[in-house]
N, CA, C and O atoms as CSV, one atom per row, in Angstrom:
chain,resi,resn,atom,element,x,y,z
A,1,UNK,N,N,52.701,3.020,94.901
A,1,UNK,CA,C,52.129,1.684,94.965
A,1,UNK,C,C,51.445,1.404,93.624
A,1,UNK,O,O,50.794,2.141,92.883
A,2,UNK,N,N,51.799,0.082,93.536
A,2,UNK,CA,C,51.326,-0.490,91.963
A,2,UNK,C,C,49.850,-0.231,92.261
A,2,UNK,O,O,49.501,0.160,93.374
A,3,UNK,N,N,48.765,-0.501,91.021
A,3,UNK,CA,C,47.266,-0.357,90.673
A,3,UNK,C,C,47.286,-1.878,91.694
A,3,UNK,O,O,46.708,-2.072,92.763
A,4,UNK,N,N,48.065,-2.693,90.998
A,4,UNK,CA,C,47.352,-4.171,91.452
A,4,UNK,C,C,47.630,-4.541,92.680
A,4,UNK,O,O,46.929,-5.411,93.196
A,5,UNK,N,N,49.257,-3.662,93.767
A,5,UNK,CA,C,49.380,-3.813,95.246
A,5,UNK,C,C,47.894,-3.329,95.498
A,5,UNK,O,O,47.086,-4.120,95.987
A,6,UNK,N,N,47.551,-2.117,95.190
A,6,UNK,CA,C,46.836,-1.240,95.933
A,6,UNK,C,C,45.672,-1.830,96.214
A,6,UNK,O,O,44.989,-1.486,97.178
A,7,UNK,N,N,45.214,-3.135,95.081
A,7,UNK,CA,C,43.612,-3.896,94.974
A,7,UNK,C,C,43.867,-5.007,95.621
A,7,UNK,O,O,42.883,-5.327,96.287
A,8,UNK,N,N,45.100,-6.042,95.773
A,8,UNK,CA,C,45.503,-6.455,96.877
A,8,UNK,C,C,45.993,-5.996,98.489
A,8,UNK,O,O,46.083,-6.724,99.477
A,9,UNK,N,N,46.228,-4.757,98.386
A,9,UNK,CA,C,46.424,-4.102,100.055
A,9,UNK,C,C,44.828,-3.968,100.220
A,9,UNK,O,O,44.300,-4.302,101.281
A,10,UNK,N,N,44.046,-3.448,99.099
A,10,UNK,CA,C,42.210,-3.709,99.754
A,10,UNK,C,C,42.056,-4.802,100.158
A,10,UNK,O,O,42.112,-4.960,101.378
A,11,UNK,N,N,41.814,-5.921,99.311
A,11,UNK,CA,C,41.583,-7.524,99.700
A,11,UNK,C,C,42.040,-7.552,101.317
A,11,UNK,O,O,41.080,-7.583,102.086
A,12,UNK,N,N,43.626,-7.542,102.063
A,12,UNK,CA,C,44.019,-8.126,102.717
A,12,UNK,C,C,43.228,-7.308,104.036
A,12,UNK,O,O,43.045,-7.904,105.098
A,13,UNK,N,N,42.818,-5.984,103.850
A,13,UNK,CA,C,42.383,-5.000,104.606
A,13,UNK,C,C,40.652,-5.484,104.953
A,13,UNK,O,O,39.996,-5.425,105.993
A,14,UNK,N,N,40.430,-5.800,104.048
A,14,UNK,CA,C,38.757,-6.595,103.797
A,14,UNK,C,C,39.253,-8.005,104.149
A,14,UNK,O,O,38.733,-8.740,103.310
A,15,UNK,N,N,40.045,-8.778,105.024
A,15,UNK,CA,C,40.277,-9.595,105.419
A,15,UNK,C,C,39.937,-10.748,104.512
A,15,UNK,O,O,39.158,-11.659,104.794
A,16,UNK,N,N,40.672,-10.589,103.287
A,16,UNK,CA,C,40.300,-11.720,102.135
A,16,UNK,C,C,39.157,-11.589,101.446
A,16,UNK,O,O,39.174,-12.145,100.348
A,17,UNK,N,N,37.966,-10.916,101.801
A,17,UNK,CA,C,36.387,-10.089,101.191
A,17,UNK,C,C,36.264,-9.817,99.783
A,17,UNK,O,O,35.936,-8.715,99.346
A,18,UNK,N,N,36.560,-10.946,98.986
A,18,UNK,CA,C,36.114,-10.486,97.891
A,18,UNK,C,C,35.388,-8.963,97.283
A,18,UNK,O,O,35.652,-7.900,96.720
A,19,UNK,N,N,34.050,-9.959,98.005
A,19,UNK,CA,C,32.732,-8.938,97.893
A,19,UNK,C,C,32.501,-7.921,98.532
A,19,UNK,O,O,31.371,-7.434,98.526
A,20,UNK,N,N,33.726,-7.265,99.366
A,20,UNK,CA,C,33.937,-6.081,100.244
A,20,UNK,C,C,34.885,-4.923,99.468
A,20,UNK,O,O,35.129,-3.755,99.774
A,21,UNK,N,N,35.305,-5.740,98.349
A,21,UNK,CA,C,36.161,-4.281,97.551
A,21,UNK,C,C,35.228,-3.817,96.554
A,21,UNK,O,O,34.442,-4.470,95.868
A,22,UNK,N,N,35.466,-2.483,96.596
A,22,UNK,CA,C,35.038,-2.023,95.174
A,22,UNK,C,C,35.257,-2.633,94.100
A,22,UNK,O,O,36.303,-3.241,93.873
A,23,UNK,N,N,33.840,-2.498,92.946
A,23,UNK,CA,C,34.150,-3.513,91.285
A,23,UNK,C,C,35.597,-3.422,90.706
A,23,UNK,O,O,36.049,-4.245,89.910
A,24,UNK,N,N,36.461,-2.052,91.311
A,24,UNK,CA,C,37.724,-1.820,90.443
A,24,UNK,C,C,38.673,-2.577,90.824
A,24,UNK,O,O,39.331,-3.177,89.974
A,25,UNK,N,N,38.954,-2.716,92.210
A,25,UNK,CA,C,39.808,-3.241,92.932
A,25,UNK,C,C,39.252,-4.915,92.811
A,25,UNK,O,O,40.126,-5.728,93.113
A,26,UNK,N,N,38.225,-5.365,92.501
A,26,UNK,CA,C,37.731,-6.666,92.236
A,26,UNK,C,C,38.238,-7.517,91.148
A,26,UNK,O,O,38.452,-8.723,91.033
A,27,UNK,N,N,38.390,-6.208,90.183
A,27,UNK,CA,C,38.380,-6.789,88.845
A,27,UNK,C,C,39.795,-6.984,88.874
A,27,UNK,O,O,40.194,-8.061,88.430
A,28,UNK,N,N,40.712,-6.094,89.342
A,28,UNK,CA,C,42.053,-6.378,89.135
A,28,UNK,C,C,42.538,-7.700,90.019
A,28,UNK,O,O,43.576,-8.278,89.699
A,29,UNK,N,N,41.876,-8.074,90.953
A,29,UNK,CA,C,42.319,-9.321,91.708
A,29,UNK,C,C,41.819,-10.245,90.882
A,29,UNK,O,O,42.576,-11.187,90.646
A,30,UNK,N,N,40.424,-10.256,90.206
A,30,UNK,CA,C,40.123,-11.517,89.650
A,30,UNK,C,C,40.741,-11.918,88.770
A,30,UNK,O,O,41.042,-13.092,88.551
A,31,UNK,N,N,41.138,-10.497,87.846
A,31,UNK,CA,C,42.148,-10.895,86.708
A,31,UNK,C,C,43.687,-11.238,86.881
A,31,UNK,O,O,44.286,-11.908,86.040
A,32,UNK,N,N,44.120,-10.876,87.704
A,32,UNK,CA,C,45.463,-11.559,88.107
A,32,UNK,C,C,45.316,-12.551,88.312
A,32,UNK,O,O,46.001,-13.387,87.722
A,33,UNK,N,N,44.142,-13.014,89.449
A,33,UNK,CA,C,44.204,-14.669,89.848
A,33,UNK,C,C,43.874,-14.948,88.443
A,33,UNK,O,O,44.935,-15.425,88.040
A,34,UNK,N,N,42.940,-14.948,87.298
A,34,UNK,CA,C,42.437,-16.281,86.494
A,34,UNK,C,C,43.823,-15.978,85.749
A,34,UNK,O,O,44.319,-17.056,85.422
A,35,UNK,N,N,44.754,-14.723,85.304
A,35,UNK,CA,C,45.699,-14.910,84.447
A,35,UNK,C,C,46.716,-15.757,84.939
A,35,UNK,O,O,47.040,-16.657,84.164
A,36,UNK,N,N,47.345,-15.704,86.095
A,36,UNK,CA,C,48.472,-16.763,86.976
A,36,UNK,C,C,47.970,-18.136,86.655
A,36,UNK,O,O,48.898,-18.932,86.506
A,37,UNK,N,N,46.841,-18.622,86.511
A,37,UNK,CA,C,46.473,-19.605,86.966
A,37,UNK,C,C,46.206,-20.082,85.224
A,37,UNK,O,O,46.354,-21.303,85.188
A,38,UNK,N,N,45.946,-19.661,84.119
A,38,UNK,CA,C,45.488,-20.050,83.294
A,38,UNK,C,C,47.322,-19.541,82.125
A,38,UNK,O,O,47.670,-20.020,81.046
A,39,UNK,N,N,47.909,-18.651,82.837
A,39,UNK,CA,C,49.068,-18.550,82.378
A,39,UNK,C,C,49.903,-20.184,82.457
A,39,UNK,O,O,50.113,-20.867,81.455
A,40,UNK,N,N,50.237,-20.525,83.667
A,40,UNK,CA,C,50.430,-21.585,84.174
A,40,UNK,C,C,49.911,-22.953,83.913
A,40,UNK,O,O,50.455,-23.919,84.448
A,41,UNK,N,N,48.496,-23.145,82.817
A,41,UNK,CA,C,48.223,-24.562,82.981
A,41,UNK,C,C,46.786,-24.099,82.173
A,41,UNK,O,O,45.839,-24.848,82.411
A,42,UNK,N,N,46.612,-23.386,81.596
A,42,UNK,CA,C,45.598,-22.624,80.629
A,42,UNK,C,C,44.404,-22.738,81.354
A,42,UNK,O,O,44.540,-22.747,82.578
A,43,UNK,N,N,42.643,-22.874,80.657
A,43,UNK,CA,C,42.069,-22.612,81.056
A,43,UNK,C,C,41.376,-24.080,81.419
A,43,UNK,O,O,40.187,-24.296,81.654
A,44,UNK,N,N,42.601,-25.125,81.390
A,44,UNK,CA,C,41.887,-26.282,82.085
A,44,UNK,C,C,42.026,-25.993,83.598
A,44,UNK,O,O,41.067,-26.056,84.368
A,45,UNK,N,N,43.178,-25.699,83.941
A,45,UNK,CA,C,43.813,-25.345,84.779
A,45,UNK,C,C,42.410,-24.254,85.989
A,45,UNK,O,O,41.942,-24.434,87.113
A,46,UNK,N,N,42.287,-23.501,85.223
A,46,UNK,CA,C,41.417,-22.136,85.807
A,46,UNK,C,C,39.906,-23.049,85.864
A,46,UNK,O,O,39.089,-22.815,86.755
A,47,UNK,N,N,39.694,-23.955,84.952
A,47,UNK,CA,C,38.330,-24.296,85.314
A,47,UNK,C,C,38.288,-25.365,86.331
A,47,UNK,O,O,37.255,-25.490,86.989
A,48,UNK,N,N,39.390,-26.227,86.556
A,48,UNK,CA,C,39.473,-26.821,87.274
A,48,UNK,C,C,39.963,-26.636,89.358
A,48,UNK,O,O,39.881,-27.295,90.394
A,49,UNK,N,N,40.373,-25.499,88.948
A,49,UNK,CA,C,40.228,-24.569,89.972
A,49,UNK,C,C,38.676,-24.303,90.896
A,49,UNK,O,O,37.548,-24.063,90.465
A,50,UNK,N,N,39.264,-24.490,92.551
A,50,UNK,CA,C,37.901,-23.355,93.192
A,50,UNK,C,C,38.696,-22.420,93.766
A,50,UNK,O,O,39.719,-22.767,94.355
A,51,UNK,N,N,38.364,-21.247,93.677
A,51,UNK,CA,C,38.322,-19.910,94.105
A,51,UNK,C,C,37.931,-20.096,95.395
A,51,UNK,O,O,36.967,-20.847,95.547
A,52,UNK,N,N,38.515,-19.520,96.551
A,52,UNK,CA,C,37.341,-19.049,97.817
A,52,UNK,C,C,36.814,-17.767,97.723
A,52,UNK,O,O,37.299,-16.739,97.251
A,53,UNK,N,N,35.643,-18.015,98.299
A,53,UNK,CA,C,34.541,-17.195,98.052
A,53,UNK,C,C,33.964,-17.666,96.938
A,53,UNK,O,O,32.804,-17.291,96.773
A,54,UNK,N,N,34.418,-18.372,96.125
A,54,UNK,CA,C,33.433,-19.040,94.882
A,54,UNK,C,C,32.857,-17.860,93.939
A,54,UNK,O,O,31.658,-17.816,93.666
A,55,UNK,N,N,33.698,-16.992,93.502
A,55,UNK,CA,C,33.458,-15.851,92.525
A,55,UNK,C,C,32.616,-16.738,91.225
A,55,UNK,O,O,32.905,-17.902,90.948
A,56,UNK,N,N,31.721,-16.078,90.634
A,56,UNK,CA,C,30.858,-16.317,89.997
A,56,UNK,C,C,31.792,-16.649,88.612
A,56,UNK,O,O,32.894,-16.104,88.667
A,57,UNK,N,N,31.564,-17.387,87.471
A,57,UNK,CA,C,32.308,-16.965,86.141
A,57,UNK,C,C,32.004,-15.363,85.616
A,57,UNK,O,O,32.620,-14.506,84.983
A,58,UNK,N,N,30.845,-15.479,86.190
A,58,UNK,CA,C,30.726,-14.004,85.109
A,58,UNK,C,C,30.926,-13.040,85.854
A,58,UNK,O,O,30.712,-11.934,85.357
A,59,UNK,N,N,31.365,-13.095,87.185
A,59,UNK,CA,C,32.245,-12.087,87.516
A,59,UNK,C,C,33.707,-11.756,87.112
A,59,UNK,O,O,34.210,-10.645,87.281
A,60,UNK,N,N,34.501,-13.086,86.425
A,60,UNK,CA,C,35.445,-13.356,85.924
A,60,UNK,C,C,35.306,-12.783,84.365
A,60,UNK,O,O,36.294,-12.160,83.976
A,61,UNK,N,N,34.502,-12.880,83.681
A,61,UNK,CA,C,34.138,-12.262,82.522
A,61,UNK,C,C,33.949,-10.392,82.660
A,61,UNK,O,O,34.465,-9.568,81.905
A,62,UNK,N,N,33.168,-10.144,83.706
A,62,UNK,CA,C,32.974,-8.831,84.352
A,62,UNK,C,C,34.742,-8.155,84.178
A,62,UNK,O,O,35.354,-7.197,83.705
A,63,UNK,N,N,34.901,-9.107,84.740
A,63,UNK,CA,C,36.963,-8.211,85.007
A,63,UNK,C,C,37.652,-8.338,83.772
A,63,UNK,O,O,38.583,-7.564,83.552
A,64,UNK,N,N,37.436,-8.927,83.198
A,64,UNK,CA,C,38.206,-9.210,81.432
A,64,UNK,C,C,37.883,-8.254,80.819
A,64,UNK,O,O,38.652,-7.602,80.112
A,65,UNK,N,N,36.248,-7.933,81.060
A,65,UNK,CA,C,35.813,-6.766,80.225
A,65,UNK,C,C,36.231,-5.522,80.802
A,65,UNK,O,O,36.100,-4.516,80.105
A,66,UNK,N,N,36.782,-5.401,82.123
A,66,UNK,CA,C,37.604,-4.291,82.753
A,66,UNK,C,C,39.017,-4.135,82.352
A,66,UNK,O,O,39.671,-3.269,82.934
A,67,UNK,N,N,39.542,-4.804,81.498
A,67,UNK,CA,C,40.335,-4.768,81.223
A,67,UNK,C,C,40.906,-4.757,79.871
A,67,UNK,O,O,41.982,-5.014,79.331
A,68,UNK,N,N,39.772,-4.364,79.565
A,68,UNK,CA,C,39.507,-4.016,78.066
A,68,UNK,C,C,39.758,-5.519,77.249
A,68,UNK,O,O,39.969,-5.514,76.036
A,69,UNK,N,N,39.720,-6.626,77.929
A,69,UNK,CA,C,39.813,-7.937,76.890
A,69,UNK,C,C,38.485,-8.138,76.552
A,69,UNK,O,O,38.176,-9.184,77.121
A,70,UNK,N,N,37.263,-7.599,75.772
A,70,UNK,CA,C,36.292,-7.839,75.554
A,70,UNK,C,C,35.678,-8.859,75.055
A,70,UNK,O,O,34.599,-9.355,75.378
A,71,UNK,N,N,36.922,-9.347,73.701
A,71,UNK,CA,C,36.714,-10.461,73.328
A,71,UNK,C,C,36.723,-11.944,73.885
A,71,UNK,O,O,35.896,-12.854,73.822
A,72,UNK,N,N,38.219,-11.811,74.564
A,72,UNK,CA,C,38.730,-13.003,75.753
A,72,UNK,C,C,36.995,-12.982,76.546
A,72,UNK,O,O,36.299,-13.974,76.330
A,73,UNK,N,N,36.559,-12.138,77.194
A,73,UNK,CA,C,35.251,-12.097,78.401
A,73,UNK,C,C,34.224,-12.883,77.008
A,73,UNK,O,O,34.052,-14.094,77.151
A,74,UNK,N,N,33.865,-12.521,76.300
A,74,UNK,CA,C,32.345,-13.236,74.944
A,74,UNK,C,C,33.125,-14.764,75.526
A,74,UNK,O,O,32.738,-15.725,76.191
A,75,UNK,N,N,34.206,-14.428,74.972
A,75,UNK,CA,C,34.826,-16.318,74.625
A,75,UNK,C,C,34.596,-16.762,75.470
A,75,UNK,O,O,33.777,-17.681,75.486
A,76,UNK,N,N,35.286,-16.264,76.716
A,76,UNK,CA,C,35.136,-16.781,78.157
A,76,UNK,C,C,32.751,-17.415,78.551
A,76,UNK,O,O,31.972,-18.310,78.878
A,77,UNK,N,N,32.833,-16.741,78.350
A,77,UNK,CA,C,31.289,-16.677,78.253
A,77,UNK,C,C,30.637,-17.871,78.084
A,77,UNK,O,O,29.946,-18.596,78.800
A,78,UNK,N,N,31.139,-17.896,76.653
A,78,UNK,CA,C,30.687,-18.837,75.556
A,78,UNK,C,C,31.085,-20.702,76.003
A,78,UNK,O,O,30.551,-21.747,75.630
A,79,UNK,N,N,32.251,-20.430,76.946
A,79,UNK,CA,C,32.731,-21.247,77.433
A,79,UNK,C,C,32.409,-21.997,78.350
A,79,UNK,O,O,32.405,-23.225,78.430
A,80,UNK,N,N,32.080,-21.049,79.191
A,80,UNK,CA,C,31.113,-21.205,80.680
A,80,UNK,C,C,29.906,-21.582,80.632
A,80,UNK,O,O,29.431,-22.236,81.561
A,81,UNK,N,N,28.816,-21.074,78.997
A,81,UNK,CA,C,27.551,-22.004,78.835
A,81,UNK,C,C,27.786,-23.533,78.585
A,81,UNK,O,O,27.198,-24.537,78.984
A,82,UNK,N,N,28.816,-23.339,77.813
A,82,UNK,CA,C,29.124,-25.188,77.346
A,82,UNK,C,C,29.159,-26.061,78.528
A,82,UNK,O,O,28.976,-27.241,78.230
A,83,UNK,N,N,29.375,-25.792,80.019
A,83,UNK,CA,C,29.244,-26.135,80.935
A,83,UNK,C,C,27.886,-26.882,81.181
A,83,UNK,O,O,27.900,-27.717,82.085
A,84,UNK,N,N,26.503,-26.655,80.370
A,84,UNK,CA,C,25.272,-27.272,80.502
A,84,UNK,C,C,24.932,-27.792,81.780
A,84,UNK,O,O,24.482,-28.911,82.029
A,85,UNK,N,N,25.185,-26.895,82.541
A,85,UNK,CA,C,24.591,-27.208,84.227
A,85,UNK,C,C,24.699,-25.533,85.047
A,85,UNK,O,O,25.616,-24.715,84.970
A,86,UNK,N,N,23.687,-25.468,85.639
A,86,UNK,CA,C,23.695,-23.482,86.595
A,86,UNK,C,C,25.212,-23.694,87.391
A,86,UNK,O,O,25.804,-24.574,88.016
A,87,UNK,N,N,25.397,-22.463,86.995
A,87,UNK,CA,C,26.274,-22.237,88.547
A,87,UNK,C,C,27.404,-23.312,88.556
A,87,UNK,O,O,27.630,-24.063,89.504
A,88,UNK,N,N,28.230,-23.281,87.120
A,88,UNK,CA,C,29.446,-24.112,87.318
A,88,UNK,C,C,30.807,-24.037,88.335
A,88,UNK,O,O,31.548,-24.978,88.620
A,89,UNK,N,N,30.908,-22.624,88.795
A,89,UNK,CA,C,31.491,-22.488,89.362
A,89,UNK,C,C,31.832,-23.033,90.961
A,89,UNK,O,O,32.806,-22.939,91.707
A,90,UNK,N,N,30.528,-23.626,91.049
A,90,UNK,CA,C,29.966,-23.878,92.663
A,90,UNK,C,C,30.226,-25.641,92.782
A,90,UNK,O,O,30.136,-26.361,93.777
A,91,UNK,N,N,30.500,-25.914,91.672
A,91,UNK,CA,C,30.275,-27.753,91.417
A,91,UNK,C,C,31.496,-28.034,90.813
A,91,UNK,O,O,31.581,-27.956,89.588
A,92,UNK,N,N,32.810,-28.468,91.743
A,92,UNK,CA,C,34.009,-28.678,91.358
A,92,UNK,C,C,34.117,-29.880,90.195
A,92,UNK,O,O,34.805,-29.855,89.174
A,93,UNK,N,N,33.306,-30.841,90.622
A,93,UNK,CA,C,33.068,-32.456,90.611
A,93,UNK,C,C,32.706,-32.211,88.758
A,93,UNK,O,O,33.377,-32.384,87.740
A,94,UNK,N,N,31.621,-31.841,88.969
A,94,UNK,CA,C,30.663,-31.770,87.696
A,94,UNK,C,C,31.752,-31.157,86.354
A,94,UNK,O,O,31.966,-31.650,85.247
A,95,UNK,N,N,32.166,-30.202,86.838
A,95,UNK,CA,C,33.486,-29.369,85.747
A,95,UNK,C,C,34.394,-30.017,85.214
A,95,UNK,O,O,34.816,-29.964,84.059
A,96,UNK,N,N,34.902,-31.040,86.617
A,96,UNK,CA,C,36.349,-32.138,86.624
A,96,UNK,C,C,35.976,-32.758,85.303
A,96,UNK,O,O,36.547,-32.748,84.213
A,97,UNK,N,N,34.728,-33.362,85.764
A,97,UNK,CA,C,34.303,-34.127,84.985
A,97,UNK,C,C,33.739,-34.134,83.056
A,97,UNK,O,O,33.878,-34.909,82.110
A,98,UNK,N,N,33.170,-32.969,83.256
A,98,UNK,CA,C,32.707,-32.348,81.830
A,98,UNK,C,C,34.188,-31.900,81.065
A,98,UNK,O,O,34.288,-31.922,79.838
A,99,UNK,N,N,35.452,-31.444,82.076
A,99,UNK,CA,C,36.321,-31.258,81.273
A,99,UNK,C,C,37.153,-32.579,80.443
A,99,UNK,O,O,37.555,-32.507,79.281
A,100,UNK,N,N,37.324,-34.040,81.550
A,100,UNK,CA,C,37.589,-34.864,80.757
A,100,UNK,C,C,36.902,-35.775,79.710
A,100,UNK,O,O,37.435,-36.686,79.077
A,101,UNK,N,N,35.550,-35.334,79.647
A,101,UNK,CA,C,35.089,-35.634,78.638
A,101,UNK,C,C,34.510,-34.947,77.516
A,101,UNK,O,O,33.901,-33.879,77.582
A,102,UNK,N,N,34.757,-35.680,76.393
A,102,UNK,CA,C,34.604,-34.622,75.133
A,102,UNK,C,C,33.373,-33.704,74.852
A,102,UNK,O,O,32.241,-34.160,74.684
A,103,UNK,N,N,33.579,-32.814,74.825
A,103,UNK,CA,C,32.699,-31.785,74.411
A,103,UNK,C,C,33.040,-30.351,73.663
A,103,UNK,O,O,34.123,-30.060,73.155
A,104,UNK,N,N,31.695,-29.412,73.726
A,104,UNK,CA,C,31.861,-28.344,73.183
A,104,UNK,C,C,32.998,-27.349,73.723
A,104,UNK,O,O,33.490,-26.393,73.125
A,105,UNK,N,N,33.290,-27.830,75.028
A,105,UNK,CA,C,34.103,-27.098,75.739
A,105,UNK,C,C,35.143,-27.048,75.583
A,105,UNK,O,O,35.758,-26.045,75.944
A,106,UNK,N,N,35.788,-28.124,74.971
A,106,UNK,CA,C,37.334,-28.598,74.790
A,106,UNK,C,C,37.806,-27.694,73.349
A,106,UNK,O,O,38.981,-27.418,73.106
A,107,UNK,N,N,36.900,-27.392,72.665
A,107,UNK,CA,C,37.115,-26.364,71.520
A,107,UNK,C,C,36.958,-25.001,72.281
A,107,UNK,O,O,38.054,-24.441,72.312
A,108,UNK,N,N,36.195,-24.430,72.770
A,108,UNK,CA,C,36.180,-23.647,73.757
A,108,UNK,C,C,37.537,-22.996,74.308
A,108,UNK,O,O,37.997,-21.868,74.130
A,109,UNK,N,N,37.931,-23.885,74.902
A,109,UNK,CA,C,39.091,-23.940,75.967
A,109,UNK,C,C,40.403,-23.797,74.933
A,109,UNK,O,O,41.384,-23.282,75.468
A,110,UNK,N,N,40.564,-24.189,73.491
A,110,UNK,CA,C,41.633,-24.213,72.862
A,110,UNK,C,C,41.314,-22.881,72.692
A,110,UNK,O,O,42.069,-22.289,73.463
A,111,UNK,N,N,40.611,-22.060,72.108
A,111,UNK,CA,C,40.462,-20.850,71.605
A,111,UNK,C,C,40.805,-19.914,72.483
A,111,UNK,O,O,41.640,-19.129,72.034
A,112,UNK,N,N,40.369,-19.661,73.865
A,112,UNK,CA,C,40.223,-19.463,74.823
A,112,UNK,C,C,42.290,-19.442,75.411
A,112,UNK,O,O,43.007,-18.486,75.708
A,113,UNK,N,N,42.562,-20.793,75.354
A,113,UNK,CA,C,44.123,-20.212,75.805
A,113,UNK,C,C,44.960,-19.675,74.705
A,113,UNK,O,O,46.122,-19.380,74.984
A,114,UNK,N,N,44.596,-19.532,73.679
A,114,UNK,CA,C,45.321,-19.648,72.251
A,114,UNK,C,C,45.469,-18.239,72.730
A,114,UNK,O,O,46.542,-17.884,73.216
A,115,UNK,N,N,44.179,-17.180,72.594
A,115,UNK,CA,C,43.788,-16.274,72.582
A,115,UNK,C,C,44.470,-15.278,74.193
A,115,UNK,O,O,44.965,-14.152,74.164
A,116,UNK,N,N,44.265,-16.149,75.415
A,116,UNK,CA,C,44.969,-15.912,76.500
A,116,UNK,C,C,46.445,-15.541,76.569
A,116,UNK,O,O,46.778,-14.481,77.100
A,117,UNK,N,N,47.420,-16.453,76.002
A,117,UNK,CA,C,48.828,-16.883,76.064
A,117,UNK,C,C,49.003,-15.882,75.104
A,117,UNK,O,O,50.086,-15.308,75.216
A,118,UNK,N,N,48.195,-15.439,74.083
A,118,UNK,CA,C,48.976,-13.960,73.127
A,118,UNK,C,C,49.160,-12.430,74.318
A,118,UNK,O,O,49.874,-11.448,74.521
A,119,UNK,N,N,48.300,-12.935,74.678
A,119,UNK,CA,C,47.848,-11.460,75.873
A,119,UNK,C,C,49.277,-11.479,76.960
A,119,UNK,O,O,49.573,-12.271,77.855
A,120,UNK,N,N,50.085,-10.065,76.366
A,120,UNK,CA,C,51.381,-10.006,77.443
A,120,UNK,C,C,51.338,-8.607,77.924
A,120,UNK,O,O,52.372,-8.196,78.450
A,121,UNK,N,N,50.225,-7.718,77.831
A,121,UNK,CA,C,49.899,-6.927,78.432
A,121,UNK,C,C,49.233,-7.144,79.699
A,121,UNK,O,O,48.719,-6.074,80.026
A,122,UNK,N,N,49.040,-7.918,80.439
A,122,UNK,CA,C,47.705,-7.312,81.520
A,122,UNK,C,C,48.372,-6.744,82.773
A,122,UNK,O,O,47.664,-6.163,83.595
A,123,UNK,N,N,49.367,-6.842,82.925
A,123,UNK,CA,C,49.737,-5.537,84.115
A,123,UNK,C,C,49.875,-4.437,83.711
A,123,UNK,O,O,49.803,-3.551,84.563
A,124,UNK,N,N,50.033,-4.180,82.804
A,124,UNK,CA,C,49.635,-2.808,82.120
A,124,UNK,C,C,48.041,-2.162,82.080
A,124,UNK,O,O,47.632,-1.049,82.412
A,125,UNK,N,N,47.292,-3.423,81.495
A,125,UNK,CA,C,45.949,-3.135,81.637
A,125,UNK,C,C,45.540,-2.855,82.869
A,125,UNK,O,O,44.832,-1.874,83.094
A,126,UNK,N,N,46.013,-3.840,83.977
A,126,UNK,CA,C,45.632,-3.199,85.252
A,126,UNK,C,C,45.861,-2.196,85.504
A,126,UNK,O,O,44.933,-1.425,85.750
A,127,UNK,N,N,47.522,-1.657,85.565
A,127,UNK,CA,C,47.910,-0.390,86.172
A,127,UNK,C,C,47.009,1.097,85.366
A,127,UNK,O,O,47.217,2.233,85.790
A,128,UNK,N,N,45.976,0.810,84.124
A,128,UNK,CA,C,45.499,1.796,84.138
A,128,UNK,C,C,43.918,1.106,84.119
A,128,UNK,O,O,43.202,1.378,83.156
A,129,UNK,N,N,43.518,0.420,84.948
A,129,UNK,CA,C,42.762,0.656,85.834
A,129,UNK,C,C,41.814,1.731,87.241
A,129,UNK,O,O,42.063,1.568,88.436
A,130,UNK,N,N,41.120,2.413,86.898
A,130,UNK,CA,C,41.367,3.789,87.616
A,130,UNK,C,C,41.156,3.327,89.484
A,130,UNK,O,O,40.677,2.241,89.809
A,131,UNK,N,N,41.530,4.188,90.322
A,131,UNK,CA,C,41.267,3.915,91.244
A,131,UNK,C,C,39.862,4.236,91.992
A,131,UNK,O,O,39.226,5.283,92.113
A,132,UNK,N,N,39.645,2.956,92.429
A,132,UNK,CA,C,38.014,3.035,92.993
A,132,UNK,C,C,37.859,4.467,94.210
A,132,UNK,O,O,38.808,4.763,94.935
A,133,UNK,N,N,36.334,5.338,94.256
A,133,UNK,CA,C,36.303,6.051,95.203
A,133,UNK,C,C,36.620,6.078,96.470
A,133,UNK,O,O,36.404,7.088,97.140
């Protein structure tokens, strides 16, 4: 079994529970979901997104840095302050909105997929992901 079945056979076992898998098995779900999703339609796409369970950004940054994208997670970061409101993740409306209008973010967000769309490793990065206790 793949690294990333095995953190999805947790999820489905934790009956969708985010916050019921171990950080390892976390990180590899978060990073598959934001890569599908930001692969697909970059990181307007991913910010314009809600998650259930409403994973934090910087739990999303947390898993980048599990995956050895250290830099992608700062950027990511850096991205998520330009947001100028707590807890963007929780306020679909407010994001929609800050994304169609001009800001620091929209430079952000270019860097951010530029930097994403080079990245053709991450199932690799996952699969050496170690397995949680």
């Amino acid at each position: 079994m793949s690294r990333l079945d095995a953190a999805y056979t947790a999820l489905a076992a934790a009956d969708g529970a985010l916050w019921a898998l171990d950080p390892l098995d976390r990180a590899c779900v978060l990073a598959d979901t934001a890569f599908g999703l930001i692969q697909n339609g970059g990181f307007e796409r991913f910010f314009a997104s809600d998650f259930p369970g409403h994973p934090s950004y910087a739990d999303f940054a947390e898993a980048f840095d599990r995956m050895a994208l250290v830099e992608l997670a700062s950027r990511f970061r850096q991205a998520v302050d330009a947001f100028r409101f707590t807890d963007p993740h929780l306020d679909a409306i407010r994001r929609r909105d800050t994304l169609a209008s001009p800001s620091a973010l929209v430079s952000h967000i270019s860097t951010l997929n530029a930097e994403a769309w080079a990245i053709d490793d991450l199932d690799e990065r996952i699969e050496r992901v170690p397995f949680g206790a």
